[in-house]
Structures are given as structure tokens and as C-alpha cells.
matplotlib code that plots the C-alpha trace (Angstrom):
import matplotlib.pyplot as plt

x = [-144.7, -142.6, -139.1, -137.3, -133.9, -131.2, -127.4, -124.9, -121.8, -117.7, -115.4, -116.3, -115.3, -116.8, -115.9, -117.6, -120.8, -121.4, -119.5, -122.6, -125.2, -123.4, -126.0, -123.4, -120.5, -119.8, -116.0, -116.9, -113.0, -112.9, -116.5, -115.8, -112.4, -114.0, -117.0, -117.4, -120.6, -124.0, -127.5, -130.8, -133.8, -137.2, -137.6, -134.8, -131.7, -128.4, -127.1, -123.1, -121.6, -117.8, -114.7, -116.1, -119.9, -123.1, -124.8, -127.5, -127.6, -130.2, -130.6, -131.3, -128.4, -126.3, -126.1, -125.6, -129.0, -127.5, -124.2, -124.1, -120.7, -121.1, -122.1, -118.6, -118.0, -121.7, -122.3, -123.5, -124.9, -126.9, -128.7, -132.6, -135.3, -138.4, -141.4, -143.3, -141.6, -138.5, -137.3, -133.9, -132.0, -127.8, -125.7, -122.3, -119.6, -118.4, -114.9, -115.8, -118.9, -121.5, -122.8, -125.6, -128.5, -130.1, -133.5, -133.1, -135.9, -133.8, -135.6, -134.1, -131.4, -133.2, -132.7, -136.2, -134.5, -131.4, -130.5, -127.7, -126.0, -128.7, -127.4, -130.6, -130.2, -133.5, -133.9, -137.6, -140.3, -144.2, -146.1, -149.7, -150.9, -154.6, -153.0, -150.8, -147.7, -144.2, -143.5, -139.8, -138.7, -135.1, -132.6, -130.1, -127.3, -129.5, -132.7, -135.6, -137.4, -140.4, -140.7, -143.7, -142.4, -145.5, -146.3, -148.4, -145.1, -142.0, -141.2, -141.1, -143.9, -142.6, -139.8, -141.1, -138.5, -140.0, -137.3, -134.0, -133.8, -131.6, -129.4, -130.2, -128.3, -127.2, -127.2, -129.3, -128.5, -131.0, -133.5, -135.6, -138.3, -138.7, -142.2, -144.0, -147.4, -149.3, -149.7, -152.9, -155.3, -158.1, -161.1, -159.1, -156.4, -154.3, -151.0, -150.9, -147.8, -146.4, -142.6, -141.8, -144.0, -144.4, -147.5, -147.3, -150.1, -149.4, -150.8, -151.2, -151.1, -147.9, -145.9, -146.9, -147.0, -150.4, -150.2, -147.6, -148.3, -145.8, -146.7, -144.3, -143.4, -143.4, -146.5, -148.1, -151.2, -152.1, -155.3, -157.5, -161.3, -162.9, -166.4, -165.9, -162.8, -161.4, -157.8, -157.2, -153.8, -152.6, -149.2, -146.7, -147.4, -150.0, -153.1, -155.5, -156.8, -156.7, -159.0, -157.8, -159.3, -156.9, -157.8, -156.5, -154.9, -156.8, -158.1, -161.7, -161.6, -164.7, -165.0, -166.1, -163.2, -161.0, -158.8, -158.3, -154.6, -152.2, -152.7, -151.5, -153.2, -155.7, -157.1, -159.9, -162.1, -164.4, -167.2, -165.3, -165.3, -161.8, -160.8, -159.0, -156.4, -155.0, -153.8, -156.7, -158.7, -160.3, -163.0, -165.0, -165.2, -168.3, -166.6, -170.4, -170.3, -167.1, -167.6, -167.2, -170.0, -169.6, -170.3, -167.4, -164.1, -163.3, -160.3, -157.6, -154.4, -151.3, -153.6, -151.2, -153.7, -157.0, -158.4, -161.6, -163.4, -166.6, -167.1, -166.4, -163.2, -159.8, -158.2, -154.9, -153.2, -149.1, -146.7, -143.6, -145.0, -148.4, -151.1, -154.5, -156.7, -160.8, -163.8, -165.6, -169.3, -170.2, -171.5, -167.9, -169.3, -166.9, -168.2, -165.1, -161.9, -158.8, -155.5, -152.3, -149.3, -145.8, -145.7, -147.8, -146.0, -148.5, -152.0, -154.4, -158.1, -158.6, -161.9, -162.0, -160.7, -157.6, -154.4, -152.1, -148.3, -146.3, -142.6, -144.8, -147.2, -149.8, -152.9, -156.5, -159.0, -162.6, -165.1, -168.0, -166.7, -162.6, -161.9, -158.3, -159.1, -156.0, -156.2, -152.7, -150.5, -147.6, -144.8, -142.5, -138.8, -138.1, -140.0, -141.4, -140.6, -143.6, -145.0, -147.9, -148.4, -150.4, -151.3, -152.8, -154.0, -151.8, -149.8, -146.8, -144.6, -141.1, -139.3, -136.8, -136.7, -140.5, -142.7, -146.6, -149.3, -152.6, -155.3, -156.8, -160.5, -160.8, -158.6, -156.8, -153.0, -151.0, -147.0, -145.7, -142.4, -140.2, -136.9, -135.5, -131.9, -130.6, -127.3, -125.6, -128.7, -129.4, -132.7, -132.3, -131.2, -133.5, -134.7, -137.0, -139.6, -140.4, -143.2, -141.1, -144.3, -143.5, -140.7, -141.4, -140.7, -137.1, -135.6, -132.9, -130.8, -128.2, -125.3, -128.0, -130.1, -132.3, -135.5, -138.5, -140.4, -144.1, -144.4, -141.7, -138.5, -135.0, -134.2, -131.2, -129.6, -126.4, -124.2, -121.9, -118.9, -119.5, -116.9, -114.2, -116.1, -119.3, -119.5, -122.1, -124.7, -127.8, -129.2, -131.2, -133.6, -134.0, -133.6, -134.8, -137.7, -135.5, -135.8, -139.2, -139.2, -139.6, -136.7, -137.5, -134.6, -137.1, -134.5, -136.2, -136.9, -139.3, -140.6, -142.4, -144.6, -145.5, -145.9, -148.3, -150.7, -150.7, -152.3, -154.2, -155.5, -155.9, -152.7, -151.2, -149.0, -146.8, -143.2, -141.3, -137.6, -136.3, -132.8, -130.4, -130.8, -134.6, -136.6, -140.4, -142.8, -143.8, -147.6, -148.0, -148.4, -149.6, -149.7, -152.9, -153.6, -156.6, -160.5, -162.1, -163.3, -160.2, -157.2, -153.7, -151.2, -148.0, -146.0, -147.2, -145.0, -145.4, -144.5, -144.3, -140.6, -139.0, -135.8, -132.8, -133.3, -130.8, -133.4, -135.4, -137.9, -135.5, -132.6, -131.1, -127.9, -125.4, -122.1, -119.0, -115.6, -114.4, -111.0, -109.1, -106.0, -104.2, -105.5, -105.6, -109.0, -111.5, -114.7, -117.5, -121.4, -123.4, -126.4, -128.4, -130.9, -134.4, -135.9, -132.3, -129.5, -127.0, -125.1, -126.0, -123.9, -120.5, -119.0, -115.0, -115.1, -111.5, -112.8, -114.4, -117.0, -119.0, -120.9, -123.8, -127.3, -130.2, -133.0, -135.8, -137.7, -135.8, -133.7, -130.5, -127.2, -125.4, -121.7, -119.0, -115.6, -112.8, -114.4, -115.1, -116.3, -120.3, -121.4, -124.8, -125.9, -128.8, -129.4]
y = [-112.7, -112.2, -114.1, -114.8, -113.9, -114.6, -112.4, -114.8, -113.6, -114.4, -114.5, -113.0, -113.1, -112.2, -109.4, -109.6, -110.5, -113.1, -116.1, -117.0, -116.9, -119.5, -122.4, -124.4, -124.5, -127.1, -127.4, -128.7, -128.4, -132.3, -133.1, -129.6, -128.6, -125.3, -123.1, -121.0, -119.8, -120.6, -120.2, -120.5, -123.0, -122.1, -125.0, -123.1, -125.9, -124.0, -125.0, -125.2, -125.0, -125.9, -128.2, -131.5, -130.8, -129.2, -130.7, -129.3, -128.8, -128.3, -124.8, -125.2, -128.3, -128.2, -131.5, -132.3, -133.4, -134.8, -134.1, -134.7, -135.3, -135.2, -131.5, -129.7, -125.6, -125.3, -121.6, -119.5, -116.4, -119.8, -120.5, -119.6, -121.0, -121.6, -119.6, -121.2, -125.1, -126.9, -126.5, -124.8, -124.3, -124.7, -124.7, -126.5, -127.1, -130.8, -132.0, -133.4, -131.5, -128.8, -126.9, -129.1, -126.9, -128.6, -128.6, -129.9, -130.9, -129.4, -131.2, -134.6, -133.7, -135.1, -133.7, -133.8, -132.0, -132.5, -130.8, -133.1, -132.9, -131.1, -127.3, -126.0, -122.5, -122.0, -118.1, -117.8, -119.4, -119.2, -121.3, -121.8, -123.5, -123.9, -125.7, -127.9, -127.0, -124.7, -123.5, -123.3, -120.6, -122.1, -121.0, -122.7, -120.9, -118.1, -120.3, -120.3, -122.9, -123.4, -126.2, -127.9, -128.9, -131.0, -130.6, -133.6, -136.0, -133.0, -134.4, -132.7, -133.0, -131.4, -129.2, -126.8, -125.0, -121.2, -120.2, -117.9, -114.9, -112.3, -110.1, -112.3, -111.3, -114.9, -114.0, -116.1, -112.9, -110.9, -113.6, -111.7, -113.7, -113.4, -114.1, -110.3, -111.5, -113.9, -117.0, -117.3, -120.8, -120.9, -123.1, -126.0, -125.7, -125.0, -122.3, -119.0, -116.7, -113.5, -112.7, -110.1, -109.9, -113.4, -116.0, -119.4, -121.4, -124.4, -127.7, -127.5, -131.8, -132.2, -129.0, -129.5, -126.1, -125.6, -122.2, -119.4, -116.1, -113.2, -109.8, -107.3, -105.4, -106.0, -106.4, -104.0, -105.8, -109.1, -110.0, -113.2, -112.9, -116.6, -114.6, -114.9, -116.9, -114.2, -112.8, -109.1, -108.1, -104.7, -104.1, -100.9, -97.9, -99.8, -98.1, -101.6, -103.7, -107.7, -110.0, -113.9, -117.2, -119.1, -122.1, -121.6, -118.1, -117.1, -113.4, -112.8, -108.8, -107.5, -104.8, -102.1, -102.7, -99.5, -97.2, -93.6, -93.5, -95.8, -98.1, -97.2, -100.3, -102.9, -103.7, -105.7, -103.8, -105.4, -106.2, -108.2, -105.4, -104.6, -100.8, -99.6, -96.8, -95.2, -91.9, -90.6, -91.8, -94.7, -96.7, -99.7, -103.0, -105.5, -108.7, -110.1, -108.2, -107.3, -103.8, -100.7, -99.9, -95.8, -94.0, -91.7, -92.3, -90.4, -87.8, -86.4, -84.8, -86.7, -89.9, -92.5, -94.6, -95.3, -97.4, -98.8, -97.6, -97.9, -94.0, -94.1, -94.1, -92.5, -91.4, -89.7, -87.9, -87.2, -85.0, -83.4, -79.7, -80.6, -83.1, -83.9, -86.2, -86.7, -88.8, -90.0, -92.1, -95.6, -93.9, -92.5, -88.9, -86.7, -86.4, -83.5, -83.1, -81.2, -80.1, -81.1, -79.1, -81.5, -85.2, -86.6, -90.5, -91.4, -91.5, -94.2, -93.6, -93.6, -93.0, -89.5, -88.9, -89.7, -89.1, -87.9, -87.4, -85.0, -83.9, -80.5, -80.9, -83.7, -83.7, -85.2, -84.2, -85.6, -87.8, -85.4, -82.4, -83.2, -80.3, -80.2, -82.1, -80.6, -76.3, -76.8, -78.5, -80.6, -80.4, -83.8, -83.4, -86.6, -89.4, -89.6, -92.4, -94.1, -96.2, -96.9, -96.1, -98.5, -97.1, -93.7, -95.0, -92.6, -92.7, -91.0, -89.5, -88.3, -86.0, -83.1, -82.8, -82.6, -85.5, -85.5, -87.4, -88.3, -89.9, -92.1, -92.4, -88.3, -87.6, -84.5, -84.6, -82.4, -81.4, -83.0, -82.4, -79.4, -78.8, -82.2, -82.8, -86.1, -87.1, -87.2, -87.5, -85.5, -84.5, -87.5, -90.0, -93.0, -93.5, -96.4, -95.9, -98.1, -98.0, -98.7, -99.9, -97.6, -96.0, -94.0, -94.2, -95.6, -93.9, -95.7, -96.5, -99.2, -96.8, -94.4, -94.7, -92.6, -92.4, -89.5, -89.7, -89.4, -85.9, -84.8, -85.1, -86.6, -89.7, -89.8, -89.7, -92.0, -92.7, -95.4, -95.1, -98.6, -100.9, -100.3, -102.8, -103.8, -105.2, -107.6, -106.3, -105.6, -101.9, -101.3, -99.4, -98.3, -94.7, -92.3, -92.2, -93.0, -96.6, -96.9, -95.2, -92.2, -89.3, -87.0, -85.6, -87.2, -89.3, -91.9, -95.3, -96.7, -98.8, -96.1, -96.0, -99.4, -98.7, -96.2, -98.5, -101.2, -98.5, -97.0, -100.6, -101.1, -103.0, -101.9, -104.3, -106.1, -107.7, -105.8, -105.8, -102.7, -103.4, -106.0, -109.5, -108.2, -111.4, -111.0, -113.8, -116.7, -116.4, -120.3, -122.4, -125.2, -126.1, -127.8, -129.5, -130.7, -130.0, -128.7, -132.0, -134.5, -131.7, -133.3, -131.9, -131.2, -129.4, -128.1, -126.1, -125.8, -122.2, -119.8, -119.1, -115.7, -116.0, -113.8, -110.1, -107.4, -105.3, -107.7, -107.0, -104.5, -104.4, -103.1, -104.2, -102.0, -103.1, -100.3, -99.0, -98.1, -95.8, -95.2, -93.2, -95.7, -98.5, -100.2, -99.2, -102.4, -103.3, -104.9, -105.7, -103.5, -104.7, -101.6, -101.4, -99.3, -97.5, -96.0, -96.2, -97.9, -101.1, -103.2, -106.3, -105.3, -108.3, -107.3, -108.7, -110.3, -109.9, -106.4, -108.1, -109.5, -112.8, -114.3, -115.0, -113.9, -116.4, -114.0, -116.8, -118.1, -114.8, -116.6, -115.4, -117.9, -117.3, -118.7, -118.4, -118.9, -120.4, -123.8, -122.9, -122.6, -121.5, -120.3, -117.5, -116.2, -112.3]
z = [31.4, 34.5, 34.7, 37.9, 37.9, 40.0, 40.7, 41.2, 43.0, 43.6, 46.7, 50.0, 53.4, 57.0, 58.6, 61.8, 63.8, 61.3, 63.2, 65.8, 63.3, 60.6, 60.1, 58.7, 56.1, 53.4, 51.2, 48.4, 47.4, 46.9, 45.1, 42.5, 43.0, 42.2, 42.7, 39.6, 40.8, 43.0, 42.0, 43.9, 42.3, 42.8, 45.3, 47.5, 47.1, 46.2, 42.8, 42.8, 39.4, 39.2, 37.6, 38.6, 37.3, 38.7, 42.2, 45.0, 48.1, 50.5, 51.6, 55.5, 56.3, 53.3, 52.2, 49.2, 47.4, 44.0, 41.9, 37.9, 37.5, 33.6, 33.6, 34.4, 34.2, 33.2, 32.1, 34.6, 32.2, 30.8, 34.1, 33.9, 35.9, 35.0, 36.7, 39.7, 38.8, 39.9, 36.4, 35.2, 32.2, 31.6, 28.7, 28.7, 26.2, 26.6, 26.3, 22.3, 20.6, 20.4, 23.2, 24.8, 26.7, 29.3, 31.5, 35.2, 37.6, 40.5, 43.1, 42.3, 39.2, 36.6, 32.8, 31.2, 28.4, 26.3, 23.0, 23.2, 20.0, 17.8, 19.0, 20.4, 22.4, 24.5, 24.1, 25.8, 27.2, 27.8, 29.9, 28.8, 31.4, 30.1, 27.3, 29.8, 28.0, 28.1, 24.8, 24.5, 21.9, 20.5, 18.5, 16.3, 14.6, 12.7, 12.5, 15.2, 16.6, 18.8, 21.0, 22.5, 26.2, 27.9, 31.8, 32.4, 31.3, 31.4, 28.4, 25.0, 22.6, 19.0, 17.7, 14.7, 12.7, 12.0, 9.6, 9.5, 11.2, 10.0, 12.3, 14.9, 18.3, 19.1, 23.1, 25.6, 28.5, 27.2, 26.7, 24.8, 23.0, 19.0, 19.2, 18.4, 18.7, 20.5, 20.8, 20.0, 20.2, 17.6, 17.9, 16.4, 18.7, 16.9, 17.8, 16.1, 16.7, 14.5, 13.9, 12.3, 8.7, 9.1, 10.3, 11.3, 12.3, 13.7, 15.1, 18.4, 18.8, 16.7, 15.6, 11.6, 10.1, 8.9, 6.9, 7.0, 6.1, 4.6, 4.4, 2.5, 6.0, 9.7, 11.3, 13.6, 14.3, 15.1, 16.9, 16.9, 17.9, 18.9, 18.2, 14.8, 14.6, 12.5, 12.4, 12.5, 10.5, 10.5, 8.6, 10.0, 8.0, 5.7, 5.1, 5.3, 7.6, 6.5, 8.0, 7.9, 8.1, 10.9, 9.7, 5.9, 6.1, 3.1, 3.2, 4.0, 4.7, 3.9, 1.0, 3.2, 6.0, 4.8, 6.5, 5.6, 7.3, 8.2, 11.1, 15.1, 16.7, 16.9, 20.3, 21.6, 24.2, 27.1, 24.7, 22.6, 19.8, 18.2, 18.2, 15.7, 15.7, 12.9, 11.7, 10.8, 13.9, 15.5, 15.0, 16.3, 14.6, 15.2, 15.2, 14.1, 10.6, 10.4, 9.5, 11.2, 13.6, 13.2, 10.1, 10.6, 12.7, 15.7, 15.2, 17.0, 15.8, 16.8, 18.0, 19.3, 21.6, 22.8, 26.0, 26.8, 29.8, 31.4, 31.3, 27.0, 24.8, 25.8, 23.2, 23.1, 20.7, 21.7, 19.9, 21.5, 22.2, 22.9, 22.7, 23.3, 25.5, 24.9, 26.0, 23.5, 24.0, 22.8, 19.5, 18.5, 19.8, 21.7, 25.3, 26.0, 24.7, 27.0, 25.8, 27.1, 27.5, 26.7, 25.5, 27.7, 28.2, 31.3, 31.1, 32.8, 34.2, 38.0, 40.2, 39.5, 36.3, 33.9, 35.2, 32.8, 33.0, 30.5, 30.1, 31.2, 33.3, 35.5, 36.6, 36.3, 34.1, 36.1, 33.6, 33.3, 31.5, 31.1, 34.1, 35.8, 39.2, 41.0, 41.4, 40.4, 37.8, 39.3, 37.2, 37.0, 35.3, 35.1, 35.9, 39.6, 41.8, 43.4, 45.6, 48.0, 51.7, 53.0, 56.1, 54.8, 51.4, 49.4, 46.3, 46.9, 44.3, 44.8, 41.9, 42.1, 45.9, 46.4, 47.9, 47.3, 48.3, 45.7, 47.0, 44.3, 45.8, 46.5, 43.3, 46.2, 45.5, 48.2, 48.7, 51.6, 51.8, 49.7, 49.0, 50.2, 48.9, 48.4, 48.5, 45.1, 43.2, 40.3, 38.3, 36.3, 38.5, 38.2, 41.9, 43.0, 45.9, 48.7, 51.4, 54.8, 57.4, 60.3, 58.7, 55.4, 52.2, 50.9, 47.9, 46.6, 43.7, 43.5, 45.2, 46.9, 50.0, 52.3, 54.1, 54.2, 56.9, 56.4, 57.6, 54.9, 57.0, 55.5, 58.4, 56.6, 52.8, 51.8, 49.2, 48.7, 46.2, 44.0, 43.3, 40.8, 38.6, 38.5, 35.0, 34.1, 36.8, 35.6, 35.8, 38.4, 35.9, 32.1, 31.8, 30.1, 28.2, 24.6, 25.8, 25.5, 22.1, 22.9, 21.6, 24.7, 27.0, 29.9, 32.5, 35.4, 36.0, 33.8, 36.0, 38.4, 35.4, 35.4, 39.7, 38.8, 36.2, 38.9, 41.3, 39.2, 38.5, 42.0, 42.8, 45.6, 47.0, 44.3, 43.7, 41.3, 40.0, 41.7, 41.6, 40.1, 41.8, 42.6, 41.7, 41.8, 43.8, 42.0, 41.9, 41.4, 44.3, 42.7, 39.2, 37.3, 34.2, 33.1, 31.6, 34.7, 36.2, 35.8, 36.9, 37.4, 39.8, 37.6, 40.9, 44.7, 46.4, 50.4, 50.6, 48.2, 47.3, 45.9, 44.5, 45.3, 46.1, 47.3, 48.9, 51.2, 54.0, 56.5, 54.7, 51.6, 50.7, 48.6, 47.6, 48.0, 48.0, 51.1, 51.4, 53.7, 54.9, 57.0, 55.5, 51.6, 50.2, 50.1, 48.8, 51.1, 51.2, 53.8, 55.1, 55.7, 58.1, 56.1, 58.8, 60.4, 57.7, 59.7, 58.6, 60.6, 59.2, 56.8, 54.8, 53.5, 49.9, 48.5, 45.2, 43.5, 42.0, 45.2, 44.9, 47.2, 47.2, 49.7, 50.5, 51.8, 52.5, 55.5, 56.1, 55.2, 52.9, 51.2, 50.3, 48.0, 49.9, 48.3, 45.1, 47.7, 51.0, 50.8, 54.1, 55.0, 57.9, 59.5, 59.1]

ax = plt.figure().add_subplot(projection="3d")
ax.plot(x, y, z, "-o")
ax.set_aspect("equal")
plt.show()
């Protein structure tokens, strides 16, 4: 589930060429006294948070849309919208009692939900739109909640209490949902979810828990089949496999459903069979019997995952010093098997082959006999940057000053450019790729910026020193593969890896988070409820709207310290042009930590000045 989020941002003022391009410019010093911060909604109206409550204007005249005078110094780390709807979220702490959290319809400034004085923290949120609902994941002191929110009325349906959770991290910044598996709906409708070593199944209609389920550790494995209407449980380093009624919970595992190590993973594959990883092997479950369909598991040493692929099984073993990758046929029969030099943490199929990754060594080994595809290994450090140029059809990777080129229909990779040194960047700094039309391809970081042309040349490399404090910015990128579990000196940004399995998947243009403020493009235009033949419209939206983005369309912004010898060092906002590296706009910040918001939809910066001046400009 993709979240939009948005940077919000302090006290700024113009340095030049911005004065003929303000759209227009609004004090709000009498209706707020003060501007603690400014948000955009997904509908585009700027939310303005300050001493004498939380109102909206609308983004292209600045008028004020509505004002709620009630809701004063609303938390800004609180503020979370809600994907593709004109829906947000607030918490604020009122004068006498508890902290209240809030859902507004930003359009109009309605609150369709109000926790009021029952303490409710939203933490997360799914929206099951075949099910016409939001299901609001709340939290309450140390106990959880799950909350039924309806999008035919915007009104909430039930609140179910799921119990206490222990150690829990009682922060709504990282909203990280509790919910490890699922949700599920079984043939009855009814809600089935996993946290931790528990299961709750629970009424879809009215939130009654129907039948919880304990195991004695933390579940691995939780699948539900509607062939059989059958739920798979694996627990973590538990040598069985439980199969559950949903409707009761009680056990119904077959006598012959034994594993001979402990269980990796339970997957279901395009035929609507479950694979089964363990240990010891894998293995393919007929979710009509309920047994295994192979007399004897397939084996690897170190397997740690298999996928499902029209050519067979991909199984993969992965140790530290070396693994192993093989093919193996419908029957559980290995087609080929190929080993790999170094923990390989990439691998995905492509058109000629699987593409594999390691802390060693890359390249493809083709379907028919597991051969290397490339006469060459190419040897990654740290984790390549990537993206896509559209022009050529090429995946291009960037690592350790060498740029190359893969062509994912001929399998061909080549070396484009050698020996290209970027400014202040080291082996392990996490750089994020961009495909510049007519330009190149941008490698950046949140201080760092340059260009390589297609042809391999630098256009230019920059760095800018960052502010003395930049506290409570998000990271541009996780790094290092430790993160995702894995205790390998390996440094990057892990999300070239998820770049790489939307190519390989055949995605080639997407919206991803590739620095802080990066908000990805709400994919819903509209949003349905309904059976097929009676749909109602919950929300249309007339244009697609992304939410706030430092790096948008020819411009990258970068915030920076600027010294000088005959002047007091300040900090500003460049606006830097992609395809030449010059600024092309400068704002002089009064305040280190910057604040303003980019509308990429209508090429228009918002700014806070002077914690009351709101004024908007044209890029």
C-alpha cells in the first residue's frame, strides 16, 4: 500500500526573480495569529495550521475555503492524507482533555471522524475498495483497535478491540501498520487478519470477534485459499504446517501434511496451488486434497525463496559466501541448477533469463540450460542506482563510477561510461537515478546532483553543503542492506531494487519516493462502490493530483549552506535546473530548517513567510 506524504516547511523569504511571477499572497496574521505549518490535500487546497485553528485555502486565488476555529495548534507530525480521497487525519490536544484525532473531508471541512474523548490514535490504514470500506488500524494507550470506516456514508461502521500489544512504539510518524498478515475476506465475509502469533476473525457487517487464534510463537505464514476456503498457518521456526477452518478456527490439517524442516514461506502461485518453502525444500500443495502433489520435496542448500514462473520454479538458496539458483519443472524435477558466487539479494526473471544480483557478482543465467547470458560478470559494490531510458529501451545501472546499459528484450548488457567521478560521493553513497528526456540520466542524493549524458559524459557533478540542521527530514533512502535484514556490509538505496522488479515486471514509467517530500501519483481518479451493476461514486477527481515533491518535472530542489567571506553564511532553496545544473531560481531562508510545498500539478510553490504571509508563485 502506497502512502502519500507530504514535507511541510518553516520561514523563507525571496531572494530574487520571484516578485513577477507571485500569483498572490494572503496574511493570515488576523484569522491564525500564527502559521505553525502548511500542508497540501489531495484535492490541492493548502491546509494552514496555527493559534486560532486549522482553515483552507484554495490553491490557485487563495481564498480562504473554510476555517475550524475549534481545532487550534493541530499537530503537524499528525497530518496524513488519505490515498486518492479528500480525506485527512489531525491530532490536537484541547484546552481541557485527551488528545482528540480527527478525519476531515478537506474539500468542504467536514469531520466524518472524531475520537473525541475515547483516545483513539489512527496508526494505519487500508482501503479495500471491493469491500467499500477504509479499515482504520487505531491505537489506544497499549491496546489496538481496528476500525470499520464506510465509503458509501464516510461514516464509521464498528470499532473492534484486538488486544494489548506489548512494547508498542506509541508513535503515529512512522505509521507503521501492526497488521502482519492480510486482511483476508472468506466466503462469509467475513475479515481475517494476523498480528503477531495471534488470529482474529472477524465479522465483516459488525466488528464481533468471531474466533481468535494463539499460536505459541509469531507467525510466519498466513495464507487463505477461497478454493477450498482453507487457512494455511505456518509458525517461525516450527516444523508444521496447520490448516484452519475460517469459519470456526478449528484445525483440519490433514495427517499427511508434514514438513521435514522448519518453515521459510507459504506462497500461492498462478494456479492457485500454495508452495511451500522450508529448510529442507519446497513443495507444492493441491488446495483440492490438501496434500502434497510431489512424492519428494525439491532441495537446495541455504533455500530462502522460490517464485512461480511460466518457464518452472525459481528456487534460491542464499548464504553469505555463496548460494545457489535452479529451475525446477511442474513435477518438482530440476530442469538446471547454477551456482552463485556472494549473497545474492536480487534476483527476478526477465525475457531471457533470471537476473540475479550478489554482493559478488550479476548476470543472467538464460531458461534452457541456466548459462551466464552476459560473456562477463558485472560486479556491483553496493547497490546500483537505476532507472529507465525511454528513448533507447534500456535499463541503465550506475555503481562505482561505471554506467551500463541492459537491454531487457535481447538480455545484452554493455559499459557505457568508465571511470566517472562524482562529486563527494563514495562507494556507499545511496544514489537515486533519473531518466532526464533529452538530457540523461540524473544521479542525485538529497545534497548531490549531476547529469551523464547518454554517451557516458559527466554534464556536470554538484554538491551542496546541507543546512546546519536538518532534523526531522526524512531519508532520502534506507541504506544498506542490514535494513532489510540482511547483516551484509552492502550500502545503497533500497529502492533501486524495487526500480529494478518494476522493470523487470515490465514497469517502466512509475512514481516513486526518491527523496524526502517525494509523494507518489494517486492512481485513483474516481472511486466506486458497488456489485458490478448498481456502482456508486464515493469521490471523482478532475485531474489527477500528486502531492508535494522536491524533485519535479525540470527541477530538483536541494536545500544548502552557503558561506561566504565577506558575508554571514546563509541557508537557501536552489531550484536546479536537470538538464544544465544551474540554479535557476535561489530562495535566502531566515530559518535553517526551510519550509514550503511544491504543487507539480500547476508548477506553483507555496511559502510560509514569517509564520503569516502565505504567498504562492509560478516556477
Amino acid at each position: 500500500m502506497k502512502k502519500i506524504y507530504v514535507i511541510f516547511l518553516a520561514i523563507l523569504s525571496i531572494s530574487f526573480g520571484y516578485s513577477q511571477d507571485k500569483l498572490w499572497e494572503v496574511d493570515l496574521k488576523e484569522t491564525l495569529y500564527e502559521v505553525g505549518w502548511i500542508k497540501q490535500s489531495n484535492d490541492g487546497l493548502i491546509i494552514a495550521s496555527g493559534a486560532k485553528g486549522l482553515l483552507a485555502m484554495n490553491n490557485t486565488t487563495g481564498e480562504t475555503v473554510w476555517h475550524n476555529k475549534e481545532l487550534k495548534a493541530v499537530d503537524k507530525n499528525t497530518f496524513l492524507t488519505i490515498d486518492g480521497l479528500p480525506l485527512f487525519y489531525v491530532e490536537y490536544i484541547p484546552l481541557a482533555g485527551k488528545t482528540r484525532g480527527i478525519i476531515i473531508n478537506s474539500s468542504n471541512g467536514d469531520i466524518v471522524f472524531d475520537t473525541k474523548d475515547d483516545g483513539y490514535r489512527i496508526k494505519d490504514f487500508t482501503i479495500l475498495q471491493n469491500n467499500g470500506v477504509i479499515l482504520f488500524e487505531l491505537t489506544k494507550d497499549k491496546e489496538r483497535y481496528l476500525m470499520s470506516f464506510s465509503l458509501k456514508t464516510w461514516k464509521k461502521e464498528w470499532i473492534t478491540a484486538l488486544g494489548e500489544s506489548k512494547g508498542f512504539i506509541k508513535s503515529l510518524i512512522s505509521k507503521r501498520s501492526f497488521i502482519d498478515h492480510g486482511p483476508y475476506f472468506n466466503k462469509e465475509n467475513n475479515l481475517i487478519i494476523g498480528i503477531k502469533n495471534q488470529i482474529f476473525t472477524i465479522n465483516g457487517t459488525n466488528g464481533e470477534i468471531l474466533w481468535k487464534h494463539e499460536a505459541d510463537k509469531r507467525i510466519k505464514a498466513l495464507v487463505y485459499s477461497d478454493i477450498n476456503n482453507s487457512l494455511y498457518l505456518g509458525i517461525k521456526k516450527s516444523n508444521k504446517l496447520t490448516v484452519l477452518d475460517p469459519i470456526n478456527g478449528s484445525d483440519i490439517t490433514p495427517g499427511k501434511l508434514k514438513l521435514r524442516g522448519t518453515l521459510i514461506d507459504v506462497r500461492p502461485d498462478e494456479a492457485n496451488n500454495l508452495i511451500v518453502v522450508e529448510t529442507e525444500g519446497f513443495n507444492i500443495i493441491d488446495p483440492k486434497t490438501n496434500v502434497f502433489k510431489w512424492k519428494k520435496s525439491f532441495k537446495i542448500d541455504f533455500l530462502d525463496e522460490v517464485i512461480p514462473h511460466p518457464k518452472g520454479f525459481i528456487a534460491i538458496g542464499k548464504h553469505e559466501k555463496d548460494g545457489t539458483i535452479a529451475l525446477v519443472n511442474p513435477e518438482g524435477d530440476k530442469i538446471w541448477d547454477s551456482k552463485v558466487k556472494g549473497y545474492a539479494y536480487y534476483v527476478t526473471p526477465t525475457e531471457k533469463g533470471i537476473m540475479y544480483v550478489s554482493t559478488e557478482r550479476s548476470n543472467i543465467l538464460d531458461f534452457v540450460k541456466g548459462k551466464d547470458v552476459w560473456d562477463k560478470d558485472v560486479k556491483f559494490k553496493s547497490i546500483p542506482a537505476v532507472t529507465y531510458d525511454e528513448k533507447e529501451e534500456k535499463v541503465v545501472l550506475f555503481e562505482n563510477k561505471k554506467g551500463y546499459k541492459f537491454d531487457l528484450k535481447s538480455g545484452q548488457i554493455e559499459l557505457f561510461a568508465e571511470d566517472i567521478a562524482l562529486e563527494n560521493v563514495k562507494k556507499k553513497t545511496p544514489l537515486v537515478a533519473e531518466y532526464v528526456k533529452d538530457g540523461g540520466y540524473l544521479l542525485f542524493t538529497e545534497q548531490h546532483i549531476s547529469l551523464l549524458s547518454p554517451t557516458g559524459t559527466l554534464k556536470y557533478t554538484q554538491y551542496y553543503e546541507p543546512a546546519s540542521s536538518l532534523k526531522g527530514f526524512a531519508q532520502m533512502a534506507e541504506i544498506g542492506l542490514a535494513v532489510a535484514g540482511v547483516d551484509l556490509d552492502i550500502g545503497g538505496a533500497l529502492e533501486n531494487i524495487d526500480q529494478l522488479s518494476a522493470l523487470s515486471s515490465g514497469v517502466y514509467r512509475r512514481s516513486t519516493d526518491q527523496n524526502d517530500g517525494t509523494a507518489t501519483e494517486s492512481m485513483v481518479a474516481g472511486l466506486y462502490v458497488g456489485d458490478g451493476q448498481n456502482m456508486a461514486t464515493v469521490f471523482e477527481i478532475t485531474k489527477t493530483r500528486y502531492s508535494n515533491s522536491k524533485s519535479i518535472k525540470d527541477h530538483q530542489f536541494i536545500v544548502a549552506k552557503i558561506k561566504s567571506d565577506t558575508a554571514p553564511t546563509k541557508h537557501s532553496i536552489n531550484m536546479i535546473n536537470k538538464k544544465t545544473g544551474a540554479i535557476d531560481k535561489q530562495i535566502d531562508l531566515l530559518d535553517k530548517t526551510p519550509n514550503y510545498l511544491i504543487d507539480v500539478i500547476d508548477d506553483v510553490i507555496f511559502i510560509n513567510e514569517k509564520n503569516h504571509l502565505i504567498s504562492s508563485y509560478k516556477f
